[in-house]
C-alpha distance (Angstrom), angle and dihedral (degrees) to the residues before:
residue distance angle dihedral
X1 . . .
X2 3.99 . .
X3 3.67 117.7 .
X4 3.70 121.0 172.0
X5 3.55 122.7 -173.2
X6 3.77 133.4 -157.5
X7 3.75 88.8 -51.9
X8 3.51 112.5 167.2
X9 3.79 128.0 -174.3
X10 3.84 130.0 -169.5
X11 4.23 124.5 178.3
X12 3.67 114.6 -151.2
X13 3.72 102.5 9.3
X14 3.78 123.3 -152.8
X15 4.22 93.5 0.9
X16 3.63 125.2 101.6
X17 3.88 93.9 -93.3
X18 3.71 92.7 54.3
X19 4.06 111.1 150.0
X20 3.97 121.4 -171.7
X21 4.05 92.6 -147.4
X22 3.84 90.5 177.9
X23 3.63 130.9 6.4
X24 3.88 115.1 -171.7
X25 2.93 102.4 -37.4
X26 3.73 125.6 170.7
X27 3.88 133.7 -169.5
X28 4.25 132.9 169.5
X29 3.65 120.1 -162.5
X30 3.83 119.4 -169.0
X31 4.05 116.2 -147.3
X32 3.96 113.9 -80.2
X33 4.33 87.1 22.4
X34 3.91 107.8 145.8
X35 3.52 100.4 -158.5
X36 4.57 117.5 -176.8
X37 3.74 103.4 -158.6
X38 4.20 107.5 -153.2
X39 3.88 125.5 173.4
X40 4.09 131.9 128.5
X41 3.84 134.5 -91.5
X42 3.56 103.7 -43.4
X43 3.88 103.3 13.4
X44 4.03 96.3 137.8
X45 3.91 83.3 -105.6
X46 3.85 93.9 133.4
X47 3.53 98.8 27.5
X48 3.60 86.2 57.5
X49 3.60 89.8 53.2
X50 3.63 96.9 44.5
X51 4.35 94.5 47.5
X52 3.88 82.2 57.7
X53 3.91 95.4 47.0
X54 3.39 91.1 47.2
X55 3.93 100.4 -117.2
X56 3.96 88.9 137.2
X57 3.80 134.2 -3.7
X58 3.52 124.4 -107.4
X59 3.55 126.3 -113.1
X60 4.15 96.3 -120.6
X61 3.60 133.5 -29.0
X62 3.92 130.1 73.3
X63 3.48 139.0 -95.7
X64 3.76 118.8 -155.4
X65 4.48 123.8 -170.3
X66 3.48 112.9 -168.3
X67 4.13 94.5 -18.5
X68 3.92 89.6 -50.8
X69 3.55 120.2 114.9
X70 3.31 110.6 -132.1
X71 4.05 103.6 170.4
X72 3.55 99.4 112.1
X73 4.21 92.6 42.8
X74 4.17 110.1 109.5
X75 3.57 114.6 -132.0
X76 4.07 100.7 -82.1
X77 3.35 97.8 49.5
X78 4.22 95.7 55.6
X79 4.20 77.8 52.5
X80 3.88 88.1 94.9
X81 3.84 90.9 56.3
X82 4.19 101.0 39.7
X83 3.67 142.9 51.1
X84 3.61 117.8 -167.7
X85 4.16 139.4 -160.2
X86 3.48 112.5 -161.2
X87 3.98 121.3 -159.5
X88 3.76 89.1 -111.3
X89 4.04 114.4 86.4
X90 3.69 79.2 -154.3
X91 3.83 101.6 62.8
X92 3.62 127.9 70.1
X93 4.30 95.6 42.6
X94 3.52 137.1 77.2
X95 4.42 98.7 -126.7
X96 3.66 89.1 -161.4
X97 3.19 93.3 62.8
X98 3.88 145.1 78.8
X99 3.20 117.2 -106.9
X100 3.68 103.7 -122.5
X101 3.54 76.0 54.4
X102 3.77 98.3 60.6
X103 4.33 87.3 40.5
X104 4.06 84.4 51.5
X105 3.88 85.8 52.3
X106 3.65 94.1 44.7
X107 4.26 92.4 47.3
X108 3.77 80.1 53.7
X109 3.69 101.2 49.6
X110 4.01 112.7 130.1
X111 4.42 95.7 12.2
X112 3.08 137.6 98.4
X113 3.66 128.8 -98.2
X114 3.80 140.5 -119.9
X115 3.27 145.2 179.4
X116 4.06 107.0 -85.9
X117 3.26 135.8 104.2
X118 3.55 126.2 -56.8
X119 3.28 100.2 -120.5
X120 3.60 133.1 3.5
X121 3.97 130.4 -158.6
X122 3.01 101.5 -108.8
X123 3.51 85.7 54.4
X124 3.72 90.8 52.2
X125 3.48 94.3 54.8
X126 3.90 95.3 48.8
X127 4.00 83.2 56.1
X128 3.60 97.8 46.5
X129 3.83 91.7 50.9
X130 3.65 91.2 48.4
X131 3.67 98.5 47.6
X132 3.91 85.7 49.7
X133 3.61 85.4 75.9
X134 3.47 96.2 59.2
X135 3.69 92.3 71.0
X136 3.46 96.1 -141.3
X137 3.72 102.6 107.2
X138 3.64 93.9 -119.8
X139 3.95 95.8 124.5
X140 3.99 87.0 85.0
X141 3.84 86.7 55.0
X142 3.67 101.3 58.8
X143 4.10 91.1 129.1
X144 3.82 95.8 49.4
X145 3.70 116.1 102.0
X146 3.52 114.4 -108.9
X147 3.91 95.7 -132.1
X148 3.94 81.3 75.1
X149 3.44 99.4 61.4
X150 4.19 123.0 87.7
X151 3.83 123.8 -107.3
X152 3.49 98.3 -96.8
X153 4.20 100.2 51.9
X154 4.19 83.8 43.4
X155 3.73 88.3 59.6
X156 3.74 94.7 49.3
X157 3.63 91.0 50.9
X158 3.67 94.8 51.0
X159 3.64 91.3 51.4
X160 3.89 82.7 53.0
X161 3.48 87.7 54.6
X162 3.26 97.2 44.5
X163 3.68 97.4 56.9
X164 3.77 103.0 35.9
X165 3.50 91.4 102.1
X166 3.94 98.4 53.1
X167 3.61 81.0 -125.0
X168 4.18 123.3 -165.3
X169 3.49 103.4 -112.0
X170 4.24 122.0 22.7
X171 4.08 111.1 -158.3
X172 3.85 114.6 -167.0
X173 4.02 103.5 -171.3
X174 3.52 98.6 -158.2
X175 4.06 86.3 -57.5
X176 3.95 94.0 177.3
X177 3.92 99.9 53.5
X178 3.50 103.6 94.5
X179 3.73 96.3 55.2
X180 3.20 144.9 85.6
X181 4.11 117.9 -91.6
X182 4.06 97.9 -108.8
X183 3.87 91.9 45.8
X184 4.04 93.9 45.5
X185 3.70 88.2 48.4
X186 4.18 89.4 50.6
X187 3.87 88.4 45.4
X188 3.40 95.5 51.3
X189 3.78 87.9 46.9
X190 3.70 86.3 64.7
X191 3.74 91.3 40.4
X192 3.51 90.3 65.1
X193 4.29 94.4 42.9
X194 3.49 91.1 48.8
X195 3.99 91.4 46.2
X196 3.31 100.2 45.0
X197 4.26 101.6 35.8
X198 4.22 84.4 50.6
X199 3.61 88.6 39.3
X200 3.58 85.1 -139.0
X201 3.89 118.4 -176.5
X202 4.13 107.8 -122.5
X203 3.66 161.2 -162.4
X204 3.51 116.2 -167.8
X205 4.53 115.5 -176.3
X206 3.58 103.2 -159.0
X207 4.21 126.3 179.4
X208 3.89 83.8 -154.9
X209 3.65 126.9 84.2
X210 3.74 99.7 -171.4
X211 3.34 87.1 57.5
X212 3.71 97.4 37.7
X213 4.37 84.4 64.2
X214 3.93 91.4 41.0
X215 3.87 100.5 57.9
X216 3.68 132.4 51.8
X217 3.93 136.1 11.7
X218 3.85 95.7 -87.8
X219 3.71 145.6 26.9
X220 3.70 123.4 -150.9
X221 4.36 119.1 -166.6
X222 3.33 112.4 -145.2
X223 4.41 129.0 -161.7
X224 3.56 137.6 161.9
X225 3.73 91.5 -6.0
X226 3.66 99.5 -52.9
X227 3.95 136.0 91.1
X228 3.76 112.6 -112.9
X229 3.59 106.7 166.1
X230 4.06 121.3 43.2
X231 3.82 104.8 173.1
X232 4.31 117.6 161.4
X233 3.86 135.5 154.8
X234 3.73 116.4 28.6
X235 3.62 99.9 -24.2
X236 4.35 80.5 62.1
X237 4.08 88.5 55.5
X238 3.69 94.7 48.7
X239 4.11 95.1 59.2
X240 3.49 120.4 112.2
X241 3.73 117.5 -168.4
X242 3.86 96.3 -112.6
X243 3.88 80.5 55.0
X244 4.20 85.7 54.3
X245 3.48 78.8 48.3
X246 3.35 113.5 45.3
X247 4.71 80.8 39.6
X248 3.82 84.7 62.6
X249 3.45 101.1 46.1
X250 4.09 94.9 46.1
X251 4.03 91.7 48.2
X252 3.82 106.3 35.8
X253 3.92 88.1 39.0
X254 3.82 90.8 -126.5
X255 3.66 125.8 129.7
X256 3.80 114.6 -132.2
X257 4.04 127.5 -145.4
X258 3.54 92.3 -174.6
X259 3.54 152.5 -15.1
X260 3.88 88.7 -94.0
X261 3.51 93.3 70.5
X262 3.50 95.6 46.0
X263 4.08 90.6 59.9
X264 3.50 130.7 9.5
């Protein structure tokens, strides 16, 4: 479903702040793979994330969703195949506006427009029922504008968004971060619903190892733009995070004094 190719990526080539983000790196995801991406400052986690989204291009290399190649595609046009969470509650939703209004926006992602109503009821009641399964009560708010709601219920509602679609390719950038530890753990609750009722193929950055072992079907290391650990299955469900850890610290050929230096 995701195939990336020898794609290499360097910022500021040949001046003194030059920074290989990626260098050839290559990853294969199969449909349905639930893949937590975990590395330190500077890994190529992002920039990974943001040569498949289409934020910039990369430098050489390929990178393949579902067979097509989509290397060459600005950022708009790979909409139709992604959904994205960003680690800012704030990103990924219009706050001025309802939010059936942001769900009607995300239902419409990637095709064309017409002159109709906004939103119609049947619509309505296909977002009501799905943001019943959030839990979070916010299917009786669907005219409330989403700039009201707190961190935790906006992040849930972009990961709605997000997946509406069924799209290709789901990219969590390290969507739980910026809140609070009860409300990341309820997030990624629904992260893992969502992912695994949709059967949605995707890559998950996380700044959390425990958390890194306890979701998805495989866990990928990253350093110095490269992927140096690619563990899945049951060897994935047997890590510890002194065994992340001590992993790092025998392949990169750095010593680690704690998990905090290991991710940020």
């Amino acid at each position: 479903m995701l195939e990336l190719k020898s794609i290499s990526k360097t910022f500021n080539p040949g001046t003194i702040n030059e920074k290989k983000a990626l260098q050839e790196l290559s990853l294969h995801l199969k449909p349905g793979d639930f893949v937590t991406v975990i590395g330190g400052n500077g890994a190529g986690k992002s920039t990974m994330l943001n040569a498949v989204a289409g934020v910039w291009p990369v430098d050489s290399g390929s990178i393949l969703i579902d067979g097509i190649d989509i290397t060459g595609q600005p950022e708009h046009k790979r909409a139709s195949y992604i959904g994205r969470v960003f680690q800012d509650p704030m990103m990924g939703t219009a706050p001025n506006m309802q939010l059936e209004e942001n769900l009607a926006l995300a239902l419409r992602r990637g095709k064309k427009r017409g002159l109709r109503w906004g939103v119609t009821a049947a619509e309505r009641e296909e977002y009501r029922e799905r943001l019943k399964g959030l839990g979070l009560g916010l299917e009786d708010r669907l005219t409330v504008k989403v700039g009201l709601l707190s961190g935790g219920q906006r992040q849930a509602l972009t990961l709605l968004m997000a997946s509406l679609q069924k799209p290709k390719l789901l990219l969590l950038d390290e969507h739980t971060a910026a809140l609070d530890p009860a409300t990341a753990a309820k997030v990624l609750e629904l992260s893992d619903k969502i992912v695994n009722e949709d059967k949605l193929t995707t890559l998950m950055i996380t700044h959390n190892m425990k958390d890194a072992i306890k979701h998805g079907n495989r866990l990928i290391m990253m350093n110095e733009g490269k992927i140096i650990l690619d563990v899945e299955g049951e060897e994935k469900k047997k890590l510890t995070k002194r065994d992340l850890m001590d992993k790092f610290a025998e392949i990169s050929g750095s010593q680690l004094e704690s998990d905090q230096i290991l991710l940020s």
